[in-house]
N, C-alpha and C positions, 0 to 999 in steps of 0.2 A: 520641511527638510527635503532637497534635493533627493539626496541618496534615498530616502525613504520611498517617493514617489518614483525612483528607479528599481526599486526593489519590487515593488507591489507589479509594476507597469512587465517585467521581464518574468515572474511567476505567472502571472497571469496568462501572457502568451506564451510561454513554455507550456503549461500545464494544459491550454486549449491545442497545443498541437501536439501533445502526447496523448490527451484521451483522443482526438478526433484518429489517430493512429494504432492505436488500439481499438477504438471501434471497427474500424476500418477494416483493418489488417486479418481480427482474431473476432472478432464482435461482442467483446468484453467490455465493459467500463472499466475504469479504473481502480475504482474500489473492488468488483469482482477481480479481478488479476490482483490487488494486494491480498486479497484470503489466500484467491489459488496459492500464487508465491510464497509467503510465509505458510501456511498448511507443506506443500512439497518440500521446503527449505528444513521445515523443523522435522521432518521424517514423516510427514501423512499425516499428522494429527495433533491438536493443542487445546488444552483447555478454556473455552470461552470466555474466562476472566484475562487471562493470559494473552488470548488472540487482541477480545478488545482494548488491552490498553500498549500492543506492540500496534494495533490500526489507527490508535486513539481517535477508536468508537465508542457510544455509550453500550452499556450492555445492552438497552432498548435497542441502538440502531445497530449494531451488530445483530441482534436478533430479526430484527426486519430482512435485513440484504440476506440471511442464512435462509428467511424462509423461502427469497426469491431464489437463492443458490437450488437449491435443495428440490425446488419445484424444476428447474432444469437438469438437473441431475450431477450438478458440481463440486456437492460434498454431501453430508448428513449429518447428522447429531448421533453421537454414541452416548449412551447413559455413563456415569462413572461408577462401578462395582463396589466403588470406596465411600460414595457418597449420594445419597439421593437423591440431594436437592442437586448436581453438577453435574456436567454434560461438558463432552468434548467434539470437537468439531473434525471432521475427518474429511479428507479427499479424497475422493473417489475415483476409477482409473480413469474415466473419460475426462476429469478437472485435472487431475496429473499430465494428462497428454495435451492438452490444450495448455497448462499453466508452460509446460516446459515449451513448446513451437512457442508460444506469446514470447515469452525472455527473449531469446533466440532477435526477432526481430526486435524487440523494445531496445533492448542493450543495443544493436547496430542505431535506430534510430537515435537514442541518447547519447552514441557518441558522435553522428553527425551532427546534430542539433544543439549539443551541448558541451561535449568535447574536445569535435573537432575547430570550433573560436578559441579555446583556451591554453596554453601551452601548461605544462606540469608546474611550471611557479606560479602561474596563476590559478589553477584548481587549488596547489595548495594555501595560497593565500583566502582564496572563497571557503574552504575550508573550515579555517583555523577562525575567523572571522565569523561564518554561522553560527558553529560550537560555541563561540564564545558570548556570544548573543544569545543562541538558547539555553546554555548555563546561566545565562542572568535572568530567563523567565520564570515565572510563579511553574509550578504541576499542573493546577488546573487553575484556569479562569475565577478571578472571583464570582460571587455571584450577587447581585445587587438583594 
């Protein structure tokens, strides 16, 4: 299918010049700027079940990229008071300060890159159009 092989072909190079501009710009990856962002967005702090399935990470690799957070100093693990076995994931002020300069330029770059080609009928057509595609996928992957 056409479309399909255009779909894959424009994610792809989107998504390779968004992270190379985050690296660049902020020295983030990608996946580090979605913690930061949803961490600052949800008020500083969310529950690691929570976090990984708004990143849709597995808890394992959510667990991994926290510990590399965590060793630079971009968030931490809070115990939960309520529960033993749960842990929340917290931003830190140095990851708040960097998450918030990162947006800042990401959003300017995303609307050059991304917005500036498309006029308002046609974001909302790609839109309505995605939604409607990922409404029709499984939740998670089967698994052989």
């Amino acid at each position: 299918m056409p479309v399909w092989l255009e779909l894959i072909r424009t994610h792809t190079r989107l998504w390779d010049l968004v992270e190379a501009q985050m690296r660049r710009d902020h020295g983030l990856t990608m996946a580090r700027y979605d913690v930061l962002a949803h961490l600052d967005m949800a008020g500083g702090r969310l529950g690691l079940s929570e976090l990984a399935a708004s990143l849709l990470l597995s808890p394992s690799g959510l667990s991994k990229l926290l510990d590399r957070m965590e060793a630079s100093g971009l968030v931490r693990r809070d115990p939960d008071p309520r529960d033993a076995r749960a842990a929340f994931a917290a931003i830190t002020p140095h990851g708040r300060s960097l998450a918030r300069k990162a947006r800042q330029g990401h959003h300017a770059f995303l609307q050059q890159t991304f917005g500036d080609p498309l006029d308002d009928h046609d974001l909302a057509d790609l839109a309505r159009v995605l939604s409607r595609l990922n409404a029709s996928l499984p939740a998670h992957p089967a698994t052989p």
